[in-house]
mmCIF file of the N, C-alpha and C atoms, coordinates in Angstrom:
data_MODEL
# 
_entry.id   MODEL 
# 
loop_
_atom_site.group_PDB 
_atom_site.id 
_atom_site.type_symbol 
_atom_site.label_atom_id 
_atom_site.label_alt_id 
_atom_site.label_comp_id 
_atom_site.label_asym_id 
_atom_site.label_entity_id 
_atom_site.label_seq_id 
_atom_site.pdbx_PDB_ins_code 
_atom_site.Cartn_x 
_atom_site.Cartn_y 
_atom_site.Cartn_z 
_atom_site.occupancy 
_atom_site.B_iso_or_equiv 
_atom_site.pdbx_formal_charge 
_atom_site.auth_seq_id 
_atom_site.auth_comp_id 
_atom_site.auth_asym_id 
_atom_site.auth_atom_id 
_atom_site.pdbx_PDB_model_num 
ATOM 1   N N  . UNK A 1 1  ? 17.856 -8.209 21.730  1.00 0.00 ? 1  UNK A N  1 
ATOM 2   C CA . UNK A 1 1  ? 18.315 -7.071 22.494  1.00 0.00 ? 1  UNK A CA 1 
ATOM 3   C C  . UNK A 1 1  ? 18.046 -7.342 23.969  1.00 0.00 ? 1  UNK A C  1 
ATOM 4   N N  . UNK A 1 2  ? 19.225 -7.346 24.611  1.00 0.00 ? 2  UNK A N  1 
ATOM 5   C CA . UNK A 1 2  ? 18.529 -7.323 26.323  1.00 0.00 ? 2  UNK A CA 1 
ATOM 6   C C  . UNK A 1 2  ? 18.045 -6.184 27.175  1.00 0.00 ? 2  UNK A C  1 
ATOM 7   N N  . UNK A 1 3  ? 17.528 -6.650 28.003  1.00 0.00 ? 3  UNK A N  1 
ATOM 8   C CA . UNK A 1 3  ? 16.708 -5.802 28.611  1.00 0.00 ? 3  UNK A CA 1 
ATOM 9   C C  . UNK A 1 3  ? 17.791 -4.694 29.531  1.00 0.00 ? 3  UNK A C  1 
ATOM 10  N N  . UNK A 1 4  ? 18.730 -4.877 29.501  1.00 0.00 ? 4  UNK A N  1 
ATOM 11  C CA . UNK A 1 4  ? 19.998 -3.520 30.244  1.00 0.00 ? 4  UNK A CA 1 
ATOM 12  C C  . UNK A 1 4  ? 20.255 -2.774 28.750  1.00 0.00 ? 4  UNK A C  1 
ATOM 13  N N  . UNK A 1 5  ? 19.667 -2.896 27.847  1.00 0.00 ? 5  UNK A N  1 
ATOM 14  C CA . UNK A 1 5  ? 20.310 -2.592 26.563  1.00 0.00 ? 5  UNK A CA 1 
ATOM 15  C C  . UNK A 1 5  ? 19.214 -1.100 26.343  1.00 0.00 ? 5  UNK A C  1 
ATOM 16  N N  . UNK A 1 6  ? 17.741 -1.756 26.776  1.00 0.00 ? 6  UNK A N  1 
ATOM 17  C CA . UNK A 1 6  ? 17.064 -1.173 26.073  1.00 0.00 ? 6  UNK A CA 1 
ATOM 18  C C  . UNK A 1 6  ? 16.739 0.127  27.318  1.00 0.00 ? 6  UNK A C  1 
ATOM 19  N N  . UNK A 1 7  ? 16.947 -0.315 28.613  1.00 0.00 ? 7  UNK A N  1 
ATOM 20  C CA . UNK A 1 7  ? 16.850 0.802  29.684  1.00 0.00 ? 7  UNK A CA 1 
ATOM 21  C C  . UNK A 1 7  ? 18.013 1.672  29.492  1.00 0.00 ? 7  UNK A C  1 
ATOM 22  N N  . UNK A 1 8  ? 18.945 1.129  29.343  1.00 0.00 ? 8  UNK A N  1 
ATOM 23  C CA . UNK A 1 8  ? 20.177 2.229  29.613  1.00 0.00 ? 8  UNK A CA 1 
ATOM 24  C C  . UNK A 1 8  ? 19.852 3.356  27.840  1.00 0.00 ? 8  UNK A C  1 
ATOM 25  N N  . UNK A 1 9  ? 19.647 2.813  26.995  1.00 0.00 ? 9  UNK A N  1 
ATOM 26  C CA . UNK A 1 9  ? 19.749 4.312  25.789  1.00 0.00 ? 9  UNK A CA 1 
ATOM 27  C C  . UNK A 1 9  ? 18.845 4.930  26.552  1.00 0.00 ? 9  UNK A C  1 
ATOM 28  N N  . UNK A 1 10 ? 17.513 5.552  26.957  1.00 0.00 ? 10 UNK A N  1 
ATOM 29  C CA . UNK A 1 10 ? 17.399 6.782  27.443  1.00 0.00 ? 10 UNK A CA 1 
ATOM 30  C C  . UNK A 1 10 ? 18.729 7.955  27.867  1.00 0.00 ? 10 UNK A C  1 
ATOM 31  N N  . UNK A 1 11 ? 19.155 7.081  29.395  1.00 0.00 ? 11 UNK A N  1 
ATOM 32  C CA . UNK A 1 11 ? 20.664 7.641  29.758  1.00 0.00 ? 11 UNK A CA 1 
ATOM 33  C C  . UNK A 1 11 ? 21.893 7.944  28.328  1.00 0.00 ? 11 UNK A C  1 
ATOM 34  N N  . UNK A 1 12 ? 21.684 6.569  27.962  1.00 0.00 ? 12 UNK A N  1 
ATOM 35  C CA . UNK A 1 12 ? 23.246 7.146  26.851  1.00 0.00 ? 12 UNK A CA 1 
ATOM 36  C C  . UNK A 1 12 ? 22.630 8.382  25.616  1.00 0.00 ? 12 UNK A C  1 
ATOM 37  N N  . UNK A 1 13 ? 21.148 8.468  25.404  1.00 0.00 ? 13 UNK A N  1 
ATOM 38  C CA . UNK A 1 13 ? 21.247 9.512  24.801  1.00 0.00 ? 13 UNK A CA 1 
ATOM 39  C C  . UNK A 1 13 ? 20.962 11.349 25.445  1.00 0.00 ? 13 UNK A C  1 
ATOM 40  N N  . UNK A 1 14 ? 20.381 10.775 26.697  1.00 0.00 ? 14 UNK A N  1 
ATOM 41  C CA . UNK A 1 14 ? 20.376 12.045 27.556  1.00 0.00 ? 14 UNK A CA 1 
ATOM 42  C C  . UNK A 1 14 ? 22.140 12.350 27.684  1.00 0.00 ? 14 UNK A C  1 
ATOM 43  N N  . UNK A 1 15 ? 23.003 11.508 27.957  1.00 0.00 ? 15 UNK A N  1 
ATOM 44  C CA . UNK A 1 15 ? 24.306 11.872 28.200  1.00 0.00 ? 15 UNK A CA 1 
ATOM 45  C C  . UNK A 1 15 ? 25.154 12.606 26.937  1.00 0.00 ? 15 UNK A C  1 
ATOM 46  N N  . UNK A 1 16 ? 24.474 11.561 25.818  1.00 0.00 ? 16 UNK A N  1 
ATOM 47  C CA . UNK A 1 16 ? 24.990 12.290 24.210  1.00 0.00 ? 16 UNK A CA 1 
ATOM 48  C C  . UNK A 1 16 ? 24.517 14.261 24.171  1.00 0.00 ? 16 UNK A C  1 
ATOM 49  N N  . UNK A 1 17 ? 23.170 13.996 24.462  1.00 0.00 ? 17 UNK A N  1 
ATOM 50  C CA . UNK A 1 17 ? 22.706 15.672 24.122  1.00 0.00 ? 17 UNK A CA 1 
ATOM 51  C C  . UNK A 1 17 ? 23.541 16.564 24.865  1.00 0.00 ? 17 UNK A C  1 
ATOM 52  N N  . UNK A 1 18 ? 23.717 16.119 26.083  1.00 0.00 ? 18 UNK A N  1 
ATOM 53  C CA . UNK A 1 18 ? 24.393 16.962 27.005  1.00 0.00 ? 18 UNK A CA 1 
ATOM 54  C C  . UNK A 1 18 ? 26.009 16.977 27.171  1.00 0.00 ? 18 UNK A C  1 
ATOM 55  N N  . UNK A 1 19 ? 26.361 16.392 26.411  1.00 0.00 ? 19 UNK A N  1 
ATOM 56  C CA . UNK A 1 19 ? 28.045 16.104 26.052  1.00 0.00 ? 19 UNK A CA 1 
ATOM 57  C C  . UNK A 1 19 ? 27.675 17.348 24.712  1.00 0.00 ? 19 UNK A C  1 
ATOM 58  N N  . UNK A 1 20 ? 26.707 16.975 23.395  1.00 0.00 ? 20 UNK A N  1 
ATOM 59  C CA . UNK A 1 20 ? 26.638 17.809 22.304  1.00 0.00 ? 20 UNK A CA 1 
ATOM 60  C C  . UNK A 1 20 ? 26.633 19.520 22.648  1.00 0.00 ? 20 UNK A C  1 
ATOM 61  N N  . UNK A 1 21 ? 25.323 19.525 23.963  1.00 0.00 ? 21 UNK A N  1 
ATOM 62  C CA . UNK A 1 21 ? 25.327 20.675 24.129  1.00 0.00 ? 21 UNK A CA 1 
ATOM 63  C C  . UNK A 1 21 ? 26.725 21.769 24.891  1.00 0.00 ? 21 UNK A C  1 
ATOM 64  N N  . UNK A 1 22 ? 27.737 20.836 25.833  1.00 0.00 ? 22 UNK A N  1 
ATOM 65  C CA . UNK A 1 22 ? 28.846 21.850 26.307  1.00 0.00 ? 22 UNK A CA 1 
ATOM 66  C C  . UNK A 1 22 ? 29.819 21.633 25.101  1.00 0.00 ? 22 UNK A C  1 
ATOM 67  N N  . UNK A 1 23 ? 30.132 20.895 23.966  1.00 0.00 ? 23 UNK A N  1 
ATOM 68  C CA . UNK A 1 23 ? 30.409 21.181 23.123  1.00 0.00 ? 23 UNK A CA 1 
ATOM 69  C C  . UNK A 1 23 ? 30.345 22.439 22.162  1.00 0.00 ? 23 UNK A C  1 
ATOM 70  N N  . UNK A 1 24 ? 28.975 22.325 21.693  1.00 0.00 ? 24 UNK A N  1 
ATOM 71  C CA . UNK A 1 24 ? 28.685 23.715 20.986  1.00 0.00 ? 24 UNK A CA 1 
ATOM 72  C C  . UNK A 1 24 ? 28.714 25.281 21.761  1.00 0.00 ? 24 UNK A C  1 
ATOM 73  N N  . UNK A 1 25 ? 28.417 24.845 23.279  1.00 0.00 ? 25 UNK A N  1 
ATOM 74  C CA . UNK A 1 25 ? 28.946 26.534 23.718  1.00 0.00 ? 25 UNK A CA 1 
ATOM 75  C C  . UNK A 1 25 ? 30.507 26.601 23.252  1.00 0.00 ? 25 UNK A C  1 
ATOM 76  N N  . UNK A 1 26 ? 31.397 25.338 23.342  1.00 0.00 ? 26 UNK A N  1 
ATOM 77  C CA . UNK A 1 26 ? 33.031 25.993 23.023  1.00 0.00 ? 26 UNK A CA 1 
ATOM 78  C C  . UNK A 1 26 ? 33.132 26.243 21.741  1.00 0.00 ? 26 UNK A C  1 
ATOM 79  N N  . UNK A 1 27 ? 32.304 26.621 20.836  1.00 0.00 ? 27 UNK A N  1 
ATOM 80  C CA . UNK A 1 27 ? 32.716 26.658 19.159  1.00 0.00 ? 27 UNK A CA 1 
ATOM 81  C C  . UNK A 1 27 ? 32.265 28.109 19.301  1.00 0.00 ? 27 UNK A C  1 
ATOM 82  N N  . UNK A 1 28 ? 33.539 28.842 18.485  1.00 0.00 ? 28 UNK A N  1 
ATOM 83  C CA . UNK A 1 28 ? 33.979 29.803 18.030  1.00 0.00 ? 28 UNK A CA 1 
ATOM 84  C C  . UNK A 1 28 ? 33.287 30.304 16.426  1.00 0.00 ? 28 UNK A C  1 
ATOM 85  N N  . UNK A 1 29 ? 31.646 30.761 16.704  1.00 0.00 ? 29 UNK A N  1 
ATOM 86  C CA . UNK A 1 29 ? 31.060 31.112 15.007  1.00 0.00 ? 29 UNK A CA 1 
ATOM 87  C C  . UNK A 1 29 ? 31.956 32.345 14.522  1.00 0.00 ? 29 UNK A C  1 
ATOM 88  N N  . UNK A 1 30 ? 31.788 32.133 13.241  1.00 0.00 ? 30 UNK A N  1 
ATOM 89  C CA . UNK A 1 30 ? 32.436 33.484 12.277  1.00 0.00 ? 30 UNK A CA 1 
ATOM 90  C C  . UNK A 1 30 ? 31.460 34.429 12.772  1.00 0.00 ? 30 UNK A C  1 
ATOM 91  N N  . UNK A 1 31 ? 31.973 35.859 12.390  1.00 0.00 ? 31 UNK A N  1 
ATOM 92  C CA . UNK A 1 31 ? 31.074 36.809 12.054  1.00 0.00 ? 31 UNK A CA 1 
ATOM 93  C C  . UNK A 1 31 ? 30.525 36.836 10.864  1.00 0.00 ? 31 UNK A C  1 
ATOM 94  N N  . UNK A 1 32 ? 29.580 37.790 10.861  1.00 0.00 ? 32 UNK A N  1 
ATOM 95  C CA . UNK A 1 32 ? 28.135 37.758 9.638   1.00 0.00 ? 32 UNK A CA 1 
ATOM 96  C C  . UNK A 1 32 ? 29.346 38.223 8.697   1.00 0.00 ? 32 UNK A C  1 
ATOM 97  N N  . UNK A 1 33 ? 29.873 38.759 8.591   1.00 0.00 ? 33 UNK A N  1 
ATOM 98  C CA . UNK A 1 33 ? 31.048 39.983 7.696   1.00 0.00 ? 33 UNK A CA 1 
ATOM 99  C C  . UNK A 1 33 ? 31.482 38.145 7.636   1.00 0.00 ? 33 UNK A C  1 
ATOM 100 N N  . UNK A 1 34 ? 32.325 37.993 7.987   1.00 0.00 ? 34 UNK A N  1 
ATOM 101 C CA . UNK A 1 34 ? 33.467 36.758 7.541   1.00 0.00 ? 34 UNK A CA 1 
ATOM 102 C C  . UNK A 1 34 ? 32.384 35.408 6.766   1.00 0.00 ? 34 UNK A C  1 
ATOM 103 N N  . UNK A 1 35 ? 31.154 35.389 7.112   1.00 0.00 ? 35 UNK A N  1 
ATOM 104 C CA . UNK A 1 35 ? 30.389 34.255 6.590   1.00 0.00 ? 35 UNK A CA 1 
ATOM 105 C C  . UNK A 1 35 ? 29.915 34.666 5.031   1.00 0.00 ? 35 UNK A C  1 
ATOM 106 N N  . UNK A 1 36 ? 30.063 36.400 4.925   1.00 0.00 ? 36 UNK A N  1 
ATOM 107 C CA . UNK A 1 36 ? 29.804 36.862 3.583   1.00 0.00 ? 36 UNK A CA 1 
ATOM 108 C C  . UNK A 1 36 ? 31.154 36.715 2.218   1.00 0.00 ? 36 UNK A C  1 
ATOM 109 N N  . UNK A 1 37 ? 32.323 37.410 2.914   1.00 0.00 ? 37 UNK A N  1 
ATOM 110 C CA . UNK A 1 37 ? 33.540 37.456 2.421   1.00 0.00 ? 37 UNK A CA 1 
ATOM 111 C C  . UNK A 1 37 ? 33.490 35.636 2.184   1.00 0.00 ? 37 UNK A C  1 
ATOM 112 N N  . UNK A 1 38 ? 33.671 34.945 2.938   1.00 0.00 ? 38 UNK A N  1 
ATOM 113 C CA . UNK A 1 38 ? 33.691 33.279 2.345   1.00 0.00 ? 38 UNK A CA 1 
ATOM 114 C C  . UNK A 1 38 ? 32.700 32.520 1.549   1.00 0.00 ? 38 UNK A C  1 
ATOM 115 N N  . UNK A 1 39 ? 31.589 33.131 1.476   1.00 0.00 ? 39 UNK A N  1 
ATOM 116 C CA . UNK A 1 39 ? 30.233 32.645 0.267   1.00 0.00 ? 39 UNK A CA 1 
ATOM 117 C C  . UNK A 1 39 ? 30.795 32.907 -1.039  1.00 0.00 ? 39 UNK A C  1 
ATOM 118 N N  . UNK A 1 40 ? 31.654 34.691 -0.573  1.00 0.00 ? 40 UNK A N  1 
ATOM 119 C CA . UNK A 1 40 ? 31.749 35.273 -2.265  1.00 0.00 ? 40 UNK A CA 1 
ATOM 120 C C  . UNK A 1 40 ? 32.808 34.651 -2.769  1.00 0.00 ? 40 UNK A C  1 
ATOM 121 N N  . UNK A 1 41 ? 33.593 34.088 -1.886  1.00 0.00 ? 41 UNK A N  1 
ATOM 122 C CA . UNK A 1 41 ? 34.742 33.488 -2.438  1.00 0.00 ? 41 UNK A CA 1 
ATOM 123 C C  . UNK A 1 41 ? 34.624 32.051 -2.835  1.00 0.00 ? 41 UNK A C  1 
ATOM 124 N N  . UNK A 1 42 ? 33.724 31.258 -2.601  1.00 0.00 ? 42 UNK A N  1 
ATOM 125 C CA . UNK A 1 42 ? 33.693 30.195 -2.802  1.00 0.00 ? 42 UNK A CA 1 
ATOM 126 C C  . UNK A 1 42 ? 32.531 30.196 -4.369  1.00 0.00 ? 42 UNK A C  1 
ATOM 127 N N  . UNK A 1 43 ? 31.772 31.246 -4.278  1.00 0.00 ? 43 UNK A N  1 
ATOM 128 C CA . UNK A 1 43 ? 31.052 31.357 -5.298  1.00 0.00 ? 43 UNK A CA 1 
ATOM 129 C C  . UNK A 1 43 ? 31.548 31.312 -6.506  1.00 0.00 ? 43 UNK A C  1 
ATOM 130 N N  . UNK A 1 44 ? 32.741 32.730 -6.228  1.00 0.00 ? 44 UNK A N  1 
ATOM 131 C CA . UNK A 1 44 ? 33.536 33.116 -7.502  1.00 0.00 ? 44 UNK A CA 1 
ATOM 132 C C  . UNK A 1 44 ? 34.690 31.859 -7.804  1.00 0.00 ? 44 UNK A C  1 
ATOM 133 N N  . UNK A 1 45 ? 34.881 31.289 -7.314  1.00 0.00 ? 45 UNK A N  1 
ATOM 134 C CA . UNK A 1 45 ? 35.634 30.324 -7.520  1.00 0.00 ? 45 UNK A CA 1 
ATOM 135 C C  . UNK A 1 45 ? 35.073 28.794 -8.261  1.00 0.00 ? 45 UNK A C  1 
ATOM 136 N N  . UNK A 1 46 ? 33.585 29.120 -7.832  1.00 0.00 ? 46 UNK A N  1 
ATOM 137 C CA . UNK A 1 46 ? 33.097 27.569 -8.456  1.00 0.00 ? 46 UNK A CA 1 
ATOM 138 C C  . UNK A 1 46 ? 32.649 28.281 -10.067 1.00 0.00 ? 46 UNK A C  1 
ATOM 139 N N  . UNK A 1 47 ? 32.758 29.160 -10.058 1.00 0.00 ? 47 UNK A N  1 
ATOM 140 C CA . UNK A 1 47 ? 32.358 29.923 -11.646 1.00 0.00 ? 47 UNK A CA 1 
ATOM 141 C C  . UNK A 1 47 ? 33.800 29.830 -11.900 1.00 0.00 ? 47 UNK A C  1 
ATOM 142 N N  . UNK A 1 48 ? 35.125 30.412 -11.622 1.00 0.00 ? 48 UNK A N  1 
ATOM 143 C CA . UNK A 1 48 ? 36.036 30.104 -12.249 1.00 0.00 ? 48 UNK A CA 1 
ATOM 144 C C  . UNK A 1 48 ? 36.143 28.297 -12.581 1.00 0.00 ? 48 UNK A C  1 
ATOM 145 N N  . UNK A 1 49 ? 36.201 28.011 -11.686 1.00 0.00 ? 49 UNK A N  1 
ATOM 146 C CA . UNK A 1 49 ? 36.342 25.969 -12.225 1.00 0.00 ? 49 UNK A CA 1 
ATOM 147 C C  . UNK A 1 49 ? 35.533 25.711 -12.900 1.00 0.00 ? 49 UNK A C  1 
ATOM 148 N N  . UNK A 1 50 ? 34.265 26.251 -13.325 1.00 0.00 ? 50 UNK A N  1 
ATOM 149 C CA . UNK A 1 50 ? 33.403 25.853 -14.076 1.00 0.00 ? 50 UNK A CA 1 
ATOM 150 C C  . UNK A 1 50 ? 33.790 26.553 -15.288 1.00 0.00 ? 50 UNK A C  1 
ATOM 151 N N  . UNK A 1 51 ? 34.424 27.486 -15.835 1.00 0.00 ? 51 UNK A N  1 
ATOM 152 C CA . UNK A 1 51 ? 34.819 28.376 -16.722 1.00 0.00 ? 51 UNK A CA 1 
ATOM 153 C C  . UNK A 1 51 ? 35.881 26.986 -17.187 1.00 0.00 ? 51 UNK A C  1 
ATOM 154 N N  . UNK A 1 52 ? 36.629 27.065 -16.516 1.00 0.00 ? 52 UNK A N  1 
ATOM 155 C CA . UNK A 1 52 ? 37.768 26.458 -16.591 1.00 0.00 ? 52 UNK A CA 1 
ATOM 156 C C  . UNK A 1 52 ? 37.841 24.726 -17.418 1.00 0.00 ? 52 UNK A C  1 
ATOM 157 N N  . UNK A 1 53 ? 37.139 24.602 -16.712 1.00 0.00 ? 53 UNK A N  1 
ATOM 158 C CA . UNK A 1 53 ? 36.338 22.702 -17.218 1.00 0.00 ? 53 UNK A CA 1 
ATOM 159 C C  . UNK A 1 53 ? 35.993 22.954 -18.339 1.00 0.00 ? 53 UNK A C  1 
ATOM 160 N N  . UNK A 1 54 ? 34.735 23.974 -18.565 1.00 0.00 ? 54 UNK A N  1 
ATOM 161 C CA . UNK A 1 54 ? 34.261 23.862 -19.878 1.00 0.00 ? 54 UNK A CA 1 
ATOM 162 C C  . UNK A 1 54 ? 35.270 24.381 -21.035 1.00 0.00 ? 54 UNK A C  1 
ATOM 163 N N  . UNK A 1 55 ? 36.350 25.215 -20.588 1.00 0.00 ? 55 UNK A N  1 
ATOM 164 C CA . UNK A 1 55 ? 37.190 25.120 -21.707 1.00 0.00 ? 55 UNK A CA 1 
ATOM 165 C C  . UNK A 1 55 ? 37.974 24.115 -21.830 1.00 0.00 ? 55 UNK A C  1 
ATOM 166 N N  . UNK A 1 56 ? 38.225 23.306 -21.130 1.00 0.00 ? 56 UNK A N  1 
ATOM 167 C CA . UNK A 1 56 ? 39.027 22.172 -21.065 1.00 0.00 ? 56 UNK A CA 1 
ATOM 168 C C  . UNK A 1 56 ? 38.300 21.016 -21.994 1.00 0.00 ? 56 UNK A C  1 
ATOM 169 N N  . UNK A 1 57 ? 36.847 20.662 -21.556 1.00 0.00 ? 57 UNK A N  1 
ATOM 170 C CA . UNK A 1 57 ? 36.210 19.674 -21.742 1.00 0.00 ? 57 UNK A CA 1 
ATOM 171 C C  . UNK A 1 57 ? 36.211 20.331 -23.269 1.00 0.00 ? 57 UNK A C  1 
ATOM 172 N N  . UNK A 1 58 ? 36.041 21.522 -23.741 1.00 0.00 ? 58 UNK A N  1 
ATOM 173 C CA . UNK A 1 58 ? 35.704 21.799 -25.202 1.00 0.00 ? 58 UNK A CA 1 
ATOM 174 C C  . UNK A 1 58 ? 37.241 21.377 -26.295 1.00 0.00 ? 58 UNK A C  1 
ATOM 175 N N  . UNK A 1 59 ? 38.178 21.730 -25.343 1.00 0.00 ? 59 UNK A N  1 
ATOM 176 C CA . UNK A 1 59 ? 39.317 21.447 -25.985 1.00 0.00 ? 59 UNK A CA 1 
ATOM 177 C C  . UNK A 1 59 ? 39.425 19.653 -26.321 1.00 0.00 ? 59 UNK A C  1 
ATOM 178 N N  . UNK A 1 60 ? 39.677 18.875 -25.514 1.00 0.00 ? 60 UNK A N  1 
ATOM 179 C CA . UNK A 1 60 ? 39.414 17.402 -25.101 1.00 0.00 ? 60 UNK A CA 1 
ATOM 180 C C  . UNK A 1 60 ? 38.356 16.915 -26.463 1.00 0.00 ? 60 UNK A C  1 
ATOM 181 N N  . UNK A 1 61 ? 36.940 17.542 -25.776 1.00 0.00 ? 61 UNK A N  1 
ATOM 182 C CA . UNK A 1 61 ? 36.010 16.791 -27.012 1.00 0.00 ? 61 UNK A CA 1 
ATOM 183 C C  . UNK A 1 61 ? 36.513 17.101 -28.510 1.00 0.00 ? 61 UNK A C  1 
ATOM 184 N N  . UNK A 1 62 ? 37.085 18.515 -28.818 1.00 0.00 ? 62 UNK A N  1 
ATOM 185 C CA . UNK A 1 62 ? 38.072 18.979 -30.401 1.00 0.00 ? 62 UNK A CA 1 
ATOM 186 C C  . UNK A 1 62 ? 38.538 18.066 -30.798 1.00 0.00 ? 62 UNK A C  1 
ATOM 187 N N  . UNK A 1 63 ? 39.697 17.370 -29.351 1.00 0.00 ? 63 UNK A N  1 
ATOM 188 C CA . UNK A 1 63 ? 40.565 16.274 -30.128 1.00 0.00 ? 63 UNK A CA 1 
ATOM 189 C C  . UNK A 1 63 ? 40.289 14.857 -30.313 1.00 0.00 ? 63 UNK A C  1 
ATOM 190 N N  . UNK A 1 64 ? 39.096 14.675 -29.225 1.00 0.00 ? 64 UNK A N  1 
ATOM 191 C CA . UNK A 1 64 ? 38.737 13.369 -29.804 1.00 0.00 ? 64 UNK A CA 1 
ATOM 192 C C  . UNK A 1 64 ? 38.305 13.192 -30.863 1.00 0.00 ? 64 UNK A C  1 
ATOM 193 N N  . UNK A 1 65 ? 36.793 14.406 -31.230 1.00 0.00 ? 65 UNK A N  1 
ATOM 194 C CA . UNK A 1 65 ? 36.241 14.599 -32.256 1.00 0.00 ? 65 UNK A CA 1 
ATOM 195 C C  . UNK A 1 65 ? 37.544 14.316 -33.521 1.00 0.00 ? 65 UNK A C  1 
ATOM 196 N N  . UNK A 1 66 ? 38.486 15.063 -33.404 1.00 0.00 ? 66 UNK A N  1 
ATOM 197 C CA . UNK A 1 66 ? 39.099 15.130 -34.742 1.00 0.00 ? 66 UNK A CA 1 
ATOM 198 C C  . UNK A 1 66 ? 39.945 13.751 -34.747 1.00 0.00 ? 66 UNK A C  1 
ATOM 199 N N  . UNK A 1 67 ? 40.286 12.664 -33.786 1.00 0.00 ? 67 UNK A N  1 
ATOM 200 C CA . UNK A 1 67 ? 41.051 11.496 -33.757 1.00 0.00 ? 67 UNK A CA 1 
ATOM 201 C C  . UNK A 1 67 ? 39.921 10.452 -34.177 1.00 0.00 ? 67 UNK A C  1 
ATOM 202 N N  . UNK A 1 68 ? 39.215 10.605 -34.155 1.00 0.00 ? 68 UNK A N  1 
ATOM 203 C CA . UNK A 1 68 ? 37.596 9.576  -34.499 1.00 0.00 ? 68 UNK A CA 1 
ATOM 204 C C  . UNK A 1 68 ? 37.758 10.066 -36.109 1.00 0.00 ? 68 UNK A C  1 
ATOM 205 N N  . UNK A 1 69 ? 37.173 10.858 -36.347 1.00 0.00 ? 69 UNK A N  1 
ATOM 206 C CA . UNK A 1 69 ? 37.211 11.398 -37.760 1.00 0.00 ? 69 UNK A CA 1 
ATOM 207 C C  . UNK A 1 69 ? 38.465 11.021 -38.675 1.00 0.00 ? 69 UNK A C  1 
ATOM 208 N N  . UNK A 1 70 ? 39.887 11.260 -37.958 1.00 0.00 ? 70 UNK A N  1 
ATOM 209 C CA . UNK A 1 70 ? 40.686 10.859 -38.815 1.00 0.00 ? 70 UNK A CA 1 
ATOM 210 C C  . UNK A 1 70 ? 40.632 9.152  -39.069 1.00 0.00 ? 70 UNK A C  1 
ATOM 211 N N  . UNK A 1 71 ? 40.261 8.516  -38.028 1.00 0.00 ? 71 UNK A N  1 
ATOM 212 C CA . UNK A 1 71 ? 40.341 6.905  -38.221 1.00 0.00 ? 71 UNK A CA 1 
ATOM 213 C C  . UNK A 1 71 ? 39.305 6.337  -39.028 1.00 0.00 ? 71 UNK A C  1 
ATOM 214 N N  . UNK A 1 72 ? 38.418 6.824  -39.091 1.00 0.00 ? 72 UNK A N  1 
ATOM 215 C CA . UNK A 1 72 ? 37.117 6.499  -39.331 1.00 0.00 ? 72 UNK A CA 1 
ATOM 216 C C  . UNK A 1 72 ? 36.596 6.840  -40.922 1.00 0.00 ? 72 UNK A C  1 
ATOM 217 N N  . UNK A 1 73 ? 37.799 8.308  -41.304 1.00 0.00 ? 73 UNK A N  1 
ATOM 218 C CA . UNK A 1 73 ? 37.668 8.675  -42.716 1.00 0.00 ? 73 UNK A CA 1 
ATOM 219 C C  . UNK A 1 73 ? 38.782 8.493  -43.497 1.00 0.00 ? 73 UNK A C  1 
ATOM 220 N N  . UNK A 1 74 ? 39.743 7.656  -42.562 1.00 0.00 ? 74 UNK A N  1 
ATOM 221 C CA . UNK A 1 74 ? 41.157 7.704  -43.699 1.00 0.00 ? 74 UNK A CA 1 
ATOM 222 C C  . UNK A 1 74 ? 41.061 6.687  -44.658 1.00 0.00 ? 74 UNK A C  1 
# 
């Protein structure tokens, strides 16, 4: 590593924080109301896909179960 390498990161990360920080003043947060309405929706939705899979996966394992069985007992 040379020695312009190792003086200059102080600067390039003082310049990073301060590039990060006028960044985050321009971001636009949700409201508390809109951060609730999108939890419940993402909640209820990973219970539907999970509903959903496990009837799937139960159907799936039925037919393998019963394609094993037929080969295996004919």
């Amino acid at each position: 590593m040379e020695l312009s390498n190792a003086v200059s990161w102080p600067q390039k990360t003082r310049s990073y924080i301060d590039d990060l920080r006028t960044e985050m003043k321009r971001v636009t947060w949700p409201s508390w109301k809109s951060v609730r309405a999108t939890t419940g929706v993402v909640i209820a939705a990973v219970f539907l896909f999970a509903a959903y899979f496990f009837v799937v996966d139960a159907i799936v394992n039925s037919v393998i179960t019963k394609v094993i069985h037929y080969f295996t007992h004919a």
